[in-house]
C-alpha positions as CSV (number, residue, x, y, z in Angstrom):
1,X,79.2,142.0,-98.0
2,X,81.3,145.0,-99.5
3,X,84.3,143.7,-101.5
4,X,87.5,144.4,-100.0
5,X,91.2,144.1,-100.7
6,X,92.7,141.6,-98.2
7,X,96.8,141.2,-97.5
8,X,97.0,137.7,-95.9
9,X,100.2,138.0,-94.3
10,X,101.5,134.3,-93.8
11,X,99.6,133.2,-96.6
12,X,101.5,129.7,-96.8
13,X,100.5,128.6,-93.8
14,X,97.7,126.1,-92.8
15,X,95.4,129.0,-91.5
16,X,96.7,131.8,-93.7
17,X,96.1,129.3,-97.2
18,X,92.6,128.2,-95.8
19,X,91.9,131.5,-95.3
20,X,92.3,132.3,-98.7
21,X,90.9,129.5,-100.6
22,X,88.1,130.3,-98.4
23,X,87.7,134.5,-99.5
24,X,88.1,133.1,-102.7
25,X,85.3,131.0,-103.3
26,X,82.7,132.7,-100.8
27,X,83.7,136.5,-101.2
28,X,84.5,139.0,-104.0
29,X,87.7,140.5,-101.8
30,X,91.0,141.0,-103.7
31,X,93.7,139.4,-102.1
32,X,97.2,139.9,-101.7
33,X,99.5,137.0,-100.6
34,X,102.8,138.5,-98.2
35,X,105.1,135.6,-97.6
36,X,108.4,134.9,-97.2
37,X,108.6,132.0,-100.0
38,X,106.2,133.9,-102.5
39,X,107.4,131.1,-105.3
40,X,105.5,128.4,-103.4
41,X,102.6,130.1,-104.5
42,X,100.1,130.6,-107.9
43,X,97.8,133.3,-107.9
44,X,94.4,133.5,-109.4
45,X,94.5,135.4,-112.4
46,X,92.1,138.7,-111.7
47,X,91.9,138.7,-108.0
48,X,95.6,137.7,-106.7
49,X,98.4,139.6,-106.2
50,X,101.4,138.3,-104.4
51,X,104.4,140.1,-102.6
52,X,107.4,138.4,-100.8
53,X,109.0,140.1,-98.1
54,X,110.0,139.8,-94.2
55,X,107.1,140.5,-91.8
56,X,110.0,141.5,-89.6
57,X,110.5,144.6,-92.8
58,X,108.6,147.3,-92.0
59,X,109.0,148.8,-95.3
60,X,108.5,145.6,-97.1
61,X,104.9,145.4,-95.2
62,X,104.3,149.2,-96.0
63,X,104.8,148.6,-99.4
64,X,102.3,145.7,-99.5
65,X,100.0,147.6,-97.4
66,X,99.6,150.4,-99.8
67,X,95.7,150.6,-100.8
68,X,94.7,147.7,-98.2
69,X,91.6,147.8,-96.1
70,X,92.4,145.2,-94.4
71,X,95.1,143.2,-92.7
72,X,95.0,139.5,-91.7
73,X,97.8,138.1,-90.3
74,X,98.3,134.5,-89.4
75,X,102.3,133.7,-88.3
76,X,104.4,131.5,-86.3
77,X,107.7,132.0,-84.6
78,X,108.7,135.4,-82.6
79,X,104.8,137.1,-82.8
80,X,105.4,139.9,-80.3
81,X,108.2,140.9,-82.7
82,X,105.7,140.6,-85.8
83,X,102.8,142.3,-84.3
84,X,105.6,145.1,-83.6
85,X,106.4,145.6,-87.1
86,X,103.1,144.9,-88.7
87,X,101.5,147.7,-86.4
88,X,104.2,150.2,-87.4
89,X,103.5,149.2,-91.1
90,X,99.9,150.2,-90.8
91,X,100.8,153.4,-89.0
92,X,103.0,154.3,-91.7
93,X,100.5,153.1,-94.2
94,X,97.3,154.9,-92.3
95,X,95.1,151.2,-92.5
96,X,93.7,150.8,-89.9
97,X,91.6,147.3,-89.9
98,X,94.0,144.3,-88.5
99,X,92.9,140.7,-88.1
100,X,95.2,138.5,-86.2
101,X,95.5,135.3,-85.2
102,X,96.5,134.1,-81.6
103,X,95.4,131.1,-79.4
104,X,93.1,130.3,-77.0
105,X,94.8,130.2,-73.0
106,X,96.5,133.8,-73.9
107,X,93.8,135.5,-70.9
108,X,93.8,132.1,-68.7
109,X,90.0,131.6,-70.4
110,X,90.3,127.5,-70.4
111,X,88.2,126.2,-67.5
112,X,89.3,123.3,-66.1
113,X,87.2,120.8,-67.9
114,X,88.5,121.7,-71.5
115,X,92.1,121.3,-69.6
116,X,93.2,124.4,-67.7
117,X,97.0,123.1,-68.5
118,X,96.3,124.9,-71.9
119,X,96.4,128.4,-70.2
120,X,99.0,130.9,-70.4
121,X,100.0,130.8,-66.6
122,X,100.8,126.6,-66.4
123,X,102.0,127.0,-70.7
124,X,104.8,129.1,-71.3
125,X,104.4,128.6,-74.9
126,X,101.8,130.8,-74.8
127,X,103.3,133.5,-73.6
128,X,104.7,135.1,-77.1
129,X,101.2,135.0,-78.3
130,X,99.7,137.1,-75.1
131,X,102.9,139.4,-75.7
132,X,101.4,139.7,-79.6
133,X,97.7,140.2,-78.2
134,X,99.0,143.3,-75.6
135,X,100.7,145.1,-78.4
136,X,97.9,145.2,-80.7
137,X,95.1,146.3,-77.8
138,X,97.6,149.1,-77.0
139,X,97.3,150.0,-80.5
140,X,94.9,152.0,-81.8
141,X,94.0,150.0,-84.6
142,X,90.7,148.8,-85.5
143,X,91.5,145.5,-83.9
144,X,90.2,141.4,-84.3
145,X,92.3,139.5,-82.0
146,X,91.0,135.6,-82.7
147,X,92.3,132.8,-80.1
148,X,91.0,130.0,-81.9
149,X,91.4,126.1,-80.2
150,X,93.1,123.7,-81.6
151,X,92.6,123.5,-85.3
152,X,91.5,120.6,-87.7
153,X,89.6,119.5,-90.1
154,X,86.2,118.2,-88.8
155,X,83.0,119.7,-88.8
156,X,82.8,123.4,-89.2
157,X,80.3,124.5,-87.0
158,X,82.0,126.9,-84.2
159,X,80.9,129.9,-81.3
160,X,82.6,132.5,-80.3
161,X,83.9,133.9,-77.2
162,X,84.3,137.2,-75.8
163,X,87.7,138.5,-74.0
164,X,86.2,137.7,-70.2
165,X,84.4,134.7,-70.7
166,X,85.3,131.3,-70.6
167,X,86.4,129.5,-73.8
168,X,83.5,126.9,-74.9
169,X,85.6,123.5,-76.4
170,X,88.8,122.2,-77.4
171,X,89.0,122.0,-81.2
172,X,87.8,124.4,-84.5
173,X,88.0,123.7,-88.2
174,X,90.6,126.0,-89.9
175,X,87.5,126.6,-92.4
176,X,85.3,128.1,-89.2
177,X,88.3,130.0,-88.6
178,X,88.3,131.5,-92.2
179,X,84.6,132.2,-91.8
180,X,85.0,134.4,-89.1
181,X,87.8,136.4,-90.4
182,X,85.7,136.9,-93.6
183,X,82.9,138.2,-91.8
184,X,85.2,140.3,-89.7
185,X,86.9,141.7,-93.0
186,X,83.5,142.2,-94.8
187,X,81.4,143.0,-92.5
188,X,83.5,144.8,-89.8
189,X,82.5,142.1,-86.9
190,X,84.2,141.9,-83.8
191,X,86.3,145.3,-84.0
192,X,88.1,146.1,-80.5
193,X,87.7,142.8,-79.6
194,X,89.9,139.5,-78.8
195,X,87.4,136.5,-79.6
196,X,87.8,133.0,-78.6
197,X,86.6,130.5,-81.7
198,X,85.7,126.8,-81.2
199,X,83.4,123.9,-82.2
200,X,80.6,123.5,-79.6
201,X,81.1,120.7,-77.4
């Protein structure tokens, strides 16, 4: 794995602070923390950095984008809006590698066993997630989209899905999750593609 520098945008949140403790202790990535309530966090001397801002700012997130090589976003609340301004940030900032987080259902993937209620078509919840997902594949950014199940904290085995195929179980560890995005930072896994994440059955 080649060390990268890492925003975490929504680095407060369950995923977004797993995410991190996680790059910490198993990668050599720099990291830099975007959130709105930067006080609520204490950064590791050496490989920490932290930034508050809007994600609805473009020119706060250009600012924190500046010598990134990669984007991870993991957000709440109007997403469509926030993949809007986050993929004008990297245009203005020229990055180009974006990792963001969804949910499973956004492509109607659930079969029925798992519960095909969870899809986008019978959830409308899910709809502002999908609406996130189209603006980034019309992008032409070097894309991860990650629909990951319901999260927890319980074993941390997990599979992965292609856009296409049907999702394989209910429930992942947020720790699988951060495994995933660190191999997609590091390693450049899963560019161009929207990938389901769950614990096998």
């Amino acid at each position: 794995m080649k060390m990268k520098n890492v925003l975490i945008i929504g680095a407060t949140g369950s995923v977004g602070s797993t995410t991190r403790d996680y790059l910490l202790a198993n990668s050599d990535d720099q990291l830099t923390l975007f959130a709105r309530h930067a006080n609520r966090i204490k950064a590791t001397a050496g490989r920490e950095k932290i930034v508050q801002g809007d994600v609805t700012n473009v020119s706060q997130l250009a600012t924190a984008m500046a010598g990134q090589d990669v984007v991870f976003a993991a957000l709440s609340g109007n997403l469509k809006m926030m993949a809007e301004s986050i993929v004008q940030a990297m245009h203005q900032s020229q990055i180009k590698r974006l990792i963001f987080i969804t949910s499973m259902g956004i492509y109607n993937e659930i079969p029925a066993f798992l519960g095909a209620d969870g899809n986008v078509n019978r959830n409308p919840m899910l709809r502002g997630y999908r609406a996130a997902a189209d603006v980034i594949e019309a992008s032409d950014l070097a894309y991860t989209i990650v629909r990951p199940g319901w999260f927890d904290n319980g074993s941390d085995d997990y599979e992965v899905t292609q856009k296409g195929e049907p999702f394989g179980g209910h429930n992942v560890s947020r720790r699988a999750i951060a495994d995933l995005v660190m191999h997609a930072a590091d390693d450049n896994d899963y560019v161009k593609a929207s990938v389901g994440i769950n614990r096998p059955e």
